[in-house]
C-alpha positions in Angstrom: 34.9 183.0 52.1 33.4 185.3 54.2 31.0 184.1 57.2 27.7 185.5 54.7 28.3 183.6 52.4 28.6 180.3 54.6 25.0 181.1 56.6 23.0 181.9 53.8 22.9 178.6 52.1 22.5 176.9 55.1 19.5 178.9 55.5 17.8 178.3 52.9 18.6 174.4 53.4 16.4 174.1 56.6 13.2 175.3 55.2 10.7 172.9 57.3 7.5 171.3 56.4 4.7 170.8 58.1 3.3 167.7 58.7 -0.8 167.2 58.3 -0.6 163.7 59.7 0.8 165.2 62.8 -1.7 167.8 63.8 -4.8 165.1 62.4 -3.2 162.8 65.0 -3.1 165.7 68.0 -6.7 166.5 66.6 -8.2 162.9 66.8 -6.7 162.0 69.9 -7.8 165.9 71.8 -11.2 165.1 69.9 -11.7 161.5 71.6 -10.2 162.1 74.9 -13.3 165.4 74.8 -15.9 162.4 73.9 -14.7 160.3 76.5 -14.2 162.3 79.6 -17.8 163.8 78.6 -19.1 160.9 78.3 -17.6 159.3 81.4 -18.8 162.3 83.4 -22.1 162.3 81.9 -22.5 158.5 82.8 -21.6 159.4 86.6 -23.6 162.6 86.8 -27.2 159.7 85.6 -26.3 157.0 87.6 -25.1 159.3 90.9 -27.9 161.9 91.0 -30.7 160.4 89.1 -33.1 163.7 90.0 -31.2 166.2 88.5 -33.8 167.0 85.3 -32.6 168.0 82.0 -31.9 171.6 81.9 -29.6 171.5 84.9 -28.0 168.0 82.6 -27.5 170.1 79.9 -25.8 172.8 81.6 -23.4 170.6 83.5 -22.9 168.5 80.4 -21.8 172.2 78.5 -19.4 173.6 81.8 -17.7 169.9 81.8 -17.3 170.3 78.0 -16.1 173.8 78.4 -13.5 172.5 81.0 -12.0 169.7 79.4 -11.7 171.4 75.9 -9.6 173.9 77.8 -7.5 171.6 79.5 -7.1 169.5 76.6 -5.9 172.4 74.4 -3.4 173.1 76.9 -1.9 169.5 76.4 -3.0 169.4 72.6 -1.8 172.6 71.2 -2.6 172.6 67.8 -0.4 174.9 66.4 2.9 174.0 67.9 5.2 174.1 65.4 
């Protein structure tokens, strides 16, 4: 038996799969970890510096959004496999 013959079928044995419920896990928990620290910095940003008005609110809200999306995909990758 020559060594082609003993790689190929172990080959085509290994074929993985991926699993949804694995990357709708990674999604969920990157997606609520992005609520929470917004949220949580959003919170502190009111009750810290109550006379910041709305447009500046909304800008900070979008840069801190920016920010932890791109931290979080760096933990969260969602195509690992």
């Amino acid at each position: 038996m020559n060594k082609q013959n003993m790689v190929e079928p172990f080959q085509h044995e290994n074929i993985t799969t991926v699993d949804d419920n694995y990357i709708n896990i990674v999604k969920l928990n990157k997606y609520m970890l992005n609520f929470l620290a917004i949220y949580l910095a959003s919170v502190a940003i009111i009750y810290n510096f109550p006379s910041v008005n709305i447009n500046q609110f909304v800008l900070i809200i979008c840069a801190i959004s920016v920010v932890c999306f791109y931290i979080l995909d760096l933990n969260f990758p969602i195509c690992n496999i």
